[in-house]
Each structure stands twice: as structure tokens, then as C-alpha cells.
C-alpha positions, 0 to 999 in steps of 0.5 A: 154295826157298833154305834161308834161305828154309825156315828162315824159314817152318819158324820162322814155323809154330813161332811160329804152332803152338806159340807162338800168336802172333797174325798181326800179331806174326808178320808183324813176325817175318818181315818184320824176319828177311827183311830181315836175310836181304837184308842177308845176301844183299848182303854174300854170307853164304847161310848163317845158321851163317856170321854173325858177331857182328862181322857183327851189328854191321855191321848194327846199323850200316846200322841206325842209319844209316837213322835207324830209331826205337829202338823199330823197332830193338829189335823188329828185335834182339828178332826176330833173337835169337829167330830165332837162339835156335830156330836154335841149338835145331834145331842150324841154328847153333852160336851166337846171333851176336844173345845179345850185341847191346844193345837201345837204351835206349826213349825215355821219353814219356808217353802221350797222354790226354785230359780227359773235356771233351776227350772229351764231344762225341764222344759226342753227334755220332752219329746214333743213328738210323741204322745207322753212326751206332749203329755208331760210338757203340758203339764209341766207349762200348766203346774208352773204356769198357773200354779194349781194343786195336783188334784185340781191338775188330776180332775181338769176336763177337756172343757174346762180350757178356754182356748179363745179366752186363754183360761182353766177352770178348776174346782178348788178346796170346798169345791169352789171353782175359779178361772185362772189365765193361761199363759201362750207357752201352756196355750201351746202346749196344751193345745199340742196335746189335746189334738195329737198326744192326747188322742192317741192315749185316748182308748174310749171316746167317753172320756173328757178327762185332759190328762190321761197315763199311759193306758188312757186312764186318768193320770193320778197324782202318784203319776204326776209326781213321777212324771216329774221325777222322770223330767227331773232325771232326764234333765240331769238336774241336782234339784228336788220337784213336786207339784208343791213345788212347782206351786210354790215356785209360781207363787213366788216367781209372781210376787218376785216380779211386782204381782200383788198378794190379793192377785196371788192369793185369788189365782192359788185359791186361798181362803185367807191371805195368811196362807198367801203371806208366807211368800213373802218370807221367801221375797224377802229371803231372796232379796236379803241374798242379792243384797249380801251378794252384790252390795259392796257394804253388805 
């Protein structure tokens, strides 16, 4: 084993251990090291105290050249500098050859939302009576509803609802878990499916996970996406869903309707209110149309 190679998995268990970084972070965290360590390789360096700000340059250079997104890029930059920063740490390096590197400036878009007619017919086009059908109406009830992550809707046990009190608990980014309300229509639903829907999916006793697919195995979050696809279809709506989506459009939905941004930030699990802000863009937005729309001066 090359020492790239051990410097490589001796990060990746620190960020595992110490930092509790979920497995999808770390796998970014591996994938954009290794592919800088075989850039490395190509231009001869097998040592990380040997590169260069000059040559973090060059690969910022192959980079763009590659037409990446700036999001993908900044992720790349933010990965190596962390990785150069525990190196510098463990005395692996003398500098962080990555501390100067500029992260491109993020394009500023809006996230998507929808209307709630937009969203009415996705609730009235599964079949209630059977397993799958209730199934995809509790989830369905629970995105829009609380307005959680896919992967935090994947990992939700069966006791991590709250029938008496109306809550879920879920375990956010950095593992951090927080307890958002339920609302009676995802109470409904959800309680459907756990006592009928769920129990015929279920093939093992021994699994506690809420939602299963088809062959009682844990629903992933490809499924959920195509889950969602399917109600799309069958409602015959015009209009592009996804769990962000669906994210978004309760985020939205809540400041809309008089919720303050700190309430909203908590029940979507922001770190910083920044993130939470963007939302207000897209208040805004829609405040500016109805006004265009229904003022007679507009």
C-alpha cells in the first residue's frame, strides 16, 4: 500500500471517528482526494509534502478545463484544503498548498417550489388500499410536511415517531438529531401504513426501518425519487418533483404563510441561517407576481 494511499484512509477514519461525518460526506471526501492524488501520480509527485501552490494551480487549471460545475469544484477545493489541513496537523506536510486557493463564486439560482394546486393531485392518486399505495401516501404526507432530506426520510426507524405527541425524530448532517412536528394528515397516513401497508412489506421481524420497497428491504433514496416520478405520472401533472423539491416547497410554503425564518431554519436543520435565507428570495419573488398580476398600476 502506497503512502498516498494510507494517508488517504488514515483521513477517511478521522472524518469517520472523530468528526461523525455521514457516509455520503465521506464518500465525496475520498472520491475528490483520490482524484487529485491521480493527477499527482500523472505529473510524477508521490508525496503530498512535495505539492506546490503553483501546482494547485495547474489543477485548478484541469479543473475548469473540464467544464465542472462551480459547485463540484468548490466541494473539490473545500475537500483537499481540509485534507491538506489534517496533514499539516499530523506533521504529514509543512504547508497547506490549498489555504490560498479561491473557491469560485456559486451561481445565484433560486430553488424550485411548487403552488399548493400544483401539488393537490399527488395526494389523491395512491391506492390507499394497498401495501405500496400507503406506503408512498406516507411518504408523500411526510417530505411535504416536515420538509426533511431524502436520506434523513431513508434512516427513519419505526420508533422514531411519536404517535402521542404528533413528532419524528431525525438524524440531520454531523449526526445531529432534531424533532419536528407532525401534521394530522402524515399522523394519518403514516399510521395507516405502519399498522396495515408496512406489515405486509415487512419479510423479517427484525427490521424497524418505516419505509421499506417492494421486497421489505429499506426504501433507498433512488426509490424515493422514483416513487415520486410514478405519482408524478399517474397524476398527469406537467411539473418536475424530488425530494428537494418537495424540501424547498415547505420551506417556502411556511415563510409564505407568516412562519418566522429562525422556526424554519430549526425544522430544516440549518446550521446557519444564511442557508435558510435564500427562501426569502423566492417569498419575495412570489409577492412581486401577485402584486404585477392584481395591482391595477403594476
Amino acid at each position: 500500500m502506497s503512502n498516498l494511499v494510507k494517508e488517504i484512509e488514515t483521513f477517511i477514519r478521522f472524518l469517520q471517528v472523530e468528526k461523525n461525518f455521514s457516509n455520503h460526506t465521506v464518500y465525496n471526501y475520498k472520491k475528490d482526494i483520490e482524484h487529485f492524488s491521480s493527477f499527482m501520480k500523472q505529473h510524477s509527485i508521490f508525496s503530498y509534502a512535495a505539492v506546490s501552490y503553483v501546482f494547485v494551480r495547474l489543477y485548478l487549471t484541469e479543473l475548469y478545463a473540464l467544464n465542472l460545475k462551480r459547485k463540484t469544484v468548490a466541494r473539490k477545493i473545500s475537500s483537499l484544503r481540509s485534507f491538506f489541513k489534517f496533514l499539516l496537523v499530523e506533521e504529514g506536510v509543512k504547508e497547506n498548498p490549498f489555504a490560498l486557493a479561491t473557491i469560485p463564486k456559486q451561481e445565484s439560482r433560486l430553488p424550485t417550489f411548487l403552488y399548493e394546486d400544483e401539488l393537490s393531485g399527488l395526494f389523491t392518486v395512491s391506492e390507499l388500499t394497498t401495501p405500496l399505495g400507503q406506503r408512498n401516501q406516507a411518504l408523500l404526507e411526510l417530505l411535504y410536511g416536515t420538509g426533511i432530506r431524502v436520506s434523513e426520510c431513508c434512516n427513519i426507524q419505526i420508533q422514531d415517531i411519536d404517535f402521542q405527541i404528533g413528532t419524528v425524530k431525525v438524524l440531520g448532517k454531523g449526526r445531529k438529531e432534531r424533532y419536528i412536528p407532525l401534521g394530522s394528515y402524515a399522523v394519518e397516513a403514516i399510521h395507516t401504513y405502519i399498522n396495515d401497508g408496512r406489515k405486509k412489506l415487512l419479510k423479517s421481524e427484525k427490521g424497524s426501518t418505516l419505509f421499506l420497497n417492494y421486497r421489505g428491504e429499506k426504501l433507498s433514496r433512488s426509490g424515493v425519487r422514483k416513487i415520486l416520478e410514478d405519482l408524478v405520472n399517474k397524476a398527469a401533472i406537467s411539473v418536475h418533483i424530488s425530494p428537494h423539491v418537495l424540501r424547498h416547497t415547505f420551506a417556502t410554503h411556511m415563510l409564505n404563510e407568516g412562519a418566522d425564518m429562525r422556526s424554519v431554519q430549526e425544522l430544516l436543520g440549518h446550521s446557519h441561517l444564511s442557508s435558510t435565507q435564500m427562501y426569502t428570495h423566492v417569498t419575495k419573488e412570489h409577492l412581486k407576481n401577485v402584486y404585477t398580476s392584481f395591482h391595477p398600476r403594476a
